[in-house]
C-alpha positions as CSV (number, residue, x, y, z in Angstrom):
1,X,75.0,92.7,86.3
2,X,73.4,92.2,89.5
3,X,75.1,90.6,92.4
4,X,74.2,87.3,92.9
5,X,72.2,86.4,96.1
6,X,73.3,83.7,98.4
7,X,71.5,80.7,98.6
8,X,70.0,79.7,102.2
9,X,67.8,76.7,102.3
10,X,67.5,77.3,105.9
11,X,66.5,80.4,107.9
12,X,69.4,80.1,110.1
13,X,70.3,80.7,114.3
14,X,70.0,84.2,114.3
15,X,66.5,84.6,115.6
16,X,67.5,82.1,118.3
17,X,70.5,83.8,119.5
18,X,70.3,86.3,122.4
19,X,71.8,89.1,121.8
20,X,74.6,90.8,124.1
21,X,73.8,87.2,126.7
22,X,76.2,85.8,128.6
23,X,77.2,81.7,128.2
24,X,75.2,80.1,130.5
25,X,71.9,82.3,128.6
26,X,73.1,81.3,125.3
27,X,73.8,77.5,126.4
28,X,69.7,77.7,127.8
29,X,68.7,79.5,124.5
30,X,70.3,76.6,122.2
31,X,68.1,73.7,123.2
32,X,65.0,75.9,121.6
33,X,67.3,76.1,117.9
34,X,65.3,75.6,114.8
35,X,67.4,77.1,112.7
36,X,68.2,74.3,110.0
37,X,66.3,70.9,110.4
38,X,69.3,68.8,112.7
39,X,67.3,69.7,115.3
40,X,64.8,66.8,114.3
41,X,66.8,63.8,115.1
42,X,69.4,64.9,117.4
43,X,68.8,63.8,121.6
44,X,69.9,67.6,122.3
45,X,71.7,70.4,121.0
46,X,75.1,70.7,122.5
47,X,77.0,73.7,123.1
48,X,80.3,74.5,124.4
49,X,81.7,74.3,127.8
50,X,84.7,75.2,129.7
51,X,86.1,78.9,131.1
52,X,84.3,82.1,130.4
53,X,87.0,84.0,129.8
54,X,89.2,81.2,128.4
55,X,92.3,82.4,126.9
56,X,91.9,79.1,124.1
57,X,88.7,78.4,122.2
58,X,89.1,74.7,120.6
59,X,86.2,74.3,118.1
60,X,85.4,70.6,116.6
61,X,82.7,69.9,114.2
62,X,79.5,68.0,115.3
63,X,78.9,66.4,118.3
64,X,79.4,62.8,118.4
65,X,76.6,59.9,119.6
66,X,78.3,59.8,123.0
67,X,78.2,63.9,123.3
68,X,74.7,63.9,121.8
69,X,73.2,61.4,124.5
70,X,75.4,63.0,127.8
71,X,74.8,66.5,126.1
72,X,78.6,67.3,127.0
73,X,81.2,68.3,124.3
74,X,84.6,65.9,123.5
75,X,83.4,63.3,126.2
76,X,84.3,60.3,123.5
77,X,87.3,58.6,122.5
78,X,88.3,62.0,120.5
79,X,87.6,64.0,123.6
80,X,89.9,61.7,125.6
81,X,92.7,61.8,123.0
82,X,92.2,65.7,123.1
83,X,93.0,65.9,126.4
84,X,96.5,64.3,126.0
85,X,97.5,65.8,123.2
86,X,96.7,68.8,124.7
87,X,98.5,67.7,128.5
88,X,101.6,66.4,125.9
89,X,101.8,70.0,124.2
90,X,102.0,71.6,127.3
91,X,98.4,73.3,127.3
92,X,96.8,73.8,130.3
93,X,93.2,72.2,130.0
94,X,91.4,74.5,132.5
95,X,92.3,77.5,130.3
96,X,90.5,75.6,127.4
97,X,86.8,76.4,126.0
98,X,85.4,73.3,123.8
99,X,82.9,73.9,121.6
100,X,81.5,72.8,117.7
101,X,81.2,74.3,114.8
102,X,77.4,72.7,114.3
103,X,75.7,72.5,117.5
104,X,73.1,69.2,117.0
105,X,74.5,65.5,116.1
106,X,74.2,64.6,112.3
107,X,74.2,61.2,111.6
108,X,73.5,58.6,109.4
109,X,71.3,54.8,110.9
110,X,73.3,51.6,110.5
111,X,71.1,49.1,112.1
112,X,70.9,50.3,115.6
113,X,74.1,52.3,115.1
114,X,74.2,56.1,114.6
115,X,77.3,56.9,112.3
116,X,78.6,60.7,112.2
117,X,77.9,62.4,108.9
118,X,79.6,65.8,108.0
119,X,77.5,69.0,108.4
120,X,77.0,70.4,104.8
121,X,78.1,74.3,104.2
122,X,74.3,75.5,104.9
123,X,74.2,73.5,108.4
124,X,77.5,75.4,109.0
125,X,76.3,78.9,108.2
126,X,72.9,78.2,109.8
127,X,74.7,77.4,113.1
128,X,77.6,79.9,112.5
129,X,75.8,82.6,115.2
130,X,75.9,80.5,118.1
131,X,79.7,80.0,117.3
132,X,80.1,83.8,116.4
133,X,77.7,84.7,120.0
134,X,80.4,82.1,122.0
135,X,83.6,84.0,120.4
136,X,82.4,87.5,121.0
137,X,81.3,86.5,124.8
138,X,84.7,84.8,125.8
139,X,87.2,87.4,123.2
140,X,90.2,84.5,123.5
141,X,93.5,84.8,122.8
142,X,93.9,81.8,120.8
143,X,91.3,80.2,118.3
144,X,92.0,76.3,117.2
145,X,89.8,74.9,114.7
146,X,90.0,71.3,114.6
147,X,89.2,69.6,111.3
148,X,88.0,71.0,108.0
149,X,84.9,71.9,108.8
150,X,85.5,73.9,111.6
151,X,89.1,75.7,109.7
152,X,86.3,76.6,106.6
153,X,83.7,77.5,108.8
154,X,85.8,80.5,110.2
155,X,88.3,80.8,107.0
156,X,86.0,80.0,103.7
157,X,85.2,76.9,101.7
158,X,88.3,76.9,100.2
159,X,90.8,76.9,103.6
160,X,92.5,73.7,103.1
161,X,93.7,71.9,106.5
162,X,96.6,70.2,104.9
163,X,98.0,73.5,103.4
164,X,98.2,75.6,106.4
165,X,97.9,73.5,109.6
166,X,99.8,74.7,112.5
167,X,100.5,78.5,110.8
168,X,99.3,81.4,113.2
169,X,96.8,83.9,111.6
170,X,95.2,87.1,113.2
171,X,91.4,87.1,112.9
172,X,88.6,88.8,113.9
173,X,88.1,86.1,116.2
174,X,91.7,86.2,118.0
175,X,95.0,87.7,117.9
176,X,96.1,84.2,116.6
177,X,93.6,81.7,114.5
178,X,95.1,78.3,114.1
179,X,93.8,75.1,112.2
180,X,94.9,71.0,112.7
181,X,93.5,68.0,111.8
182,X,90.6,66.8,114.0
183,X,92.0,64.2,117.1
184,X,89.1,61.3,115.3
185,X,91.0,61.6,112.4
186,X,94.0,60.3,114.7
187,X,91.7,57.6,115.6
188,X,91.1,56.5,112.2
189,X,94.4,56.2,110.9
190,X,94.6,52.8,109.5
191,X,97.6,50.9,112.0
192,X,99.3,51.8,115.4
193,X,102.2,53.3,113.5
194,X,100.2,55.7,111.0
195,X,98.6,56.7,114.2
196,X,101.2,57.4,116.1
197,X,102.8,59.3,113.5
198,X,99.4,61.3,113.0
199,X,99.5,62.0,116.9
200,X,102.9,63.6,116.8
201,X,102.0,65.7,114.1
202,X,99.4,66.9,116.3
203,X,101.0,67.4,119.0
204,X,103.5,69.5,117.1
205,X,101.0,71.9,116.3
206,X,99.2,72.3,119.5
207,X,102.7,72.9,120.7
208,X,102.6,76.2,118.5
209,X,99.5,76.7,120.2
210,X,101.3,76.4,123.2
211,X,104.1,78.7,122.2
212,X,101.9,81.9,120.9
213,X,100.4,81.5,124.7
214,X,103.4,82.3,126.5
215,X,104.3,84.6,124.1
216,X,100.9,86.5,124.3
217,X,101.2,86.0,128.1
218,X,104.4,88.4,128.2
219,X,102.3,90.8,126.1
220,X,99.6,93.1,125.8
221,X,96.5,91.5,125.7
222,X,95.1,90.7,121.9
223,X,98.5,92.0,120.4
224,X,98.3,91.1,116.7
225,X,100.7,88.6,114.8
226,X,102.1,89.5,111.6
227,X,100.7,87.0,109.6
228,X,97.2,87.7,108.9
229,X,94.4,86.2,107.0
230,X,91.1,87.6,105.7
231,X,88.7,88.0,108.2
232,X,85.9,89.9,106.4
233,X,85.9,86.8,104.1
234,X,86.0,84.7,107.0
235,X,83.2,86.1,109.4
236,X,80.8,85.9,105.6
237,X,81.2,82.0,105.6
């Protein structure tokens, strides 16, 4: 029986993606992307920012309208929130690289608003090489992929956020791989006390974030964890 072929309604990054480039030539080469069609109604593609040899990669999922017109990543409420969580786990946030799974806004027009709507799994795999070309330049110590789309982006479809949030996995894109929630789903818990509940709980994770960093600071660098997790199946989605 012959094996079946993945479907790809869109041609994908690769041709856009310079190989062996450093960040600031990859960060030029984005704004030319016309790898899946969010390129059409997005202000700019947006890519990741922070330290080129970070020791933590965060990855979100789209940009947001506010990092879509400033063309920066996490500069809205979510980005703000980030940066406590991450000050409140003990996370240092100049050793911190930001960056999204899906690299243009995809939205949705209500009146004169532009409401986020969640990249489907082609978008994903069409942008995946600009996340793949960031990883392989920077080679951190930590991964954190906040939200579902990012966690299935780097683990499979099928990674579920809920499951395994806070658990350390070795990669092929860090000694440890982590997943949480995404800080906007914070913002949208219902009342003050569902959402400070949801903050501690992310807090508690990034604090395991912050705990594999001293740990992997009194060790070789890119010493693997036990714990492991498939990472042929998770470079394929």
């Amino acid at each position: 029986m012959p094996a079946r072929r993945l479907h790809r309604p869109y041609s994908g990054a690769e041709a856009w993606v310079p190989d062996h480039a450093s960040l600031p030539v990859l960060r030029a080469a984005v704004s030319s992307c016309h790898g899946c069609p969010l390129y059409r109604h997005a202000t700019q593609a947006v890519f990741g920012e922070g330290p080129a040899h970070a020791r933590v990669v965060m990855i979100g999922e789209v940009p947001g309208d506010a990092e879509d017109r400033e063309g920066h990543v996490f500069v809205g409420p979510a980005g703000r929130l980030l940066d406590e969580v991450l000050e409140a786990a003990g996370i240092a946030r100049d050793e911190v690289y930001l960056t999204n799974a899906v690299k243009h806004f995809k939205f949705t027009r209500r009146g004169k608003r532009r409401i986020h709507a969640k990249p489907t799994r082609y978008e994903q795999r069409a942008c995946k090489p600009w996340l793949n070309a960031e990883l392989e330049r920077i080679a951190p110590e930590v991964v954190v992929a906040l939200g579902a789309t990012a966690a299935q982006t780097l683990f499979g479809p099928h990674f579920k956020v809920t499951e395994s949030r806070g658990q350390a996995f070795a990669t092929e894109y860090a000694p440890y791989t982590f997943a949480t929630v995404h800080p906007s789903s914070v913002l949208r818990a219902p009342d003050a006390e569902a959402r400070a509940s949801a903050r501690r709980a992310l807090i508690a994770d990034l604090e395991r974030v912050a705990a594999h960093l001293r740990e992997s600071a009194a060790a070789p660098r890119h010493a693997k964890p036990t714990r492991s997790a498939g990472t042929k199946a998770a470079r394929s989605h």
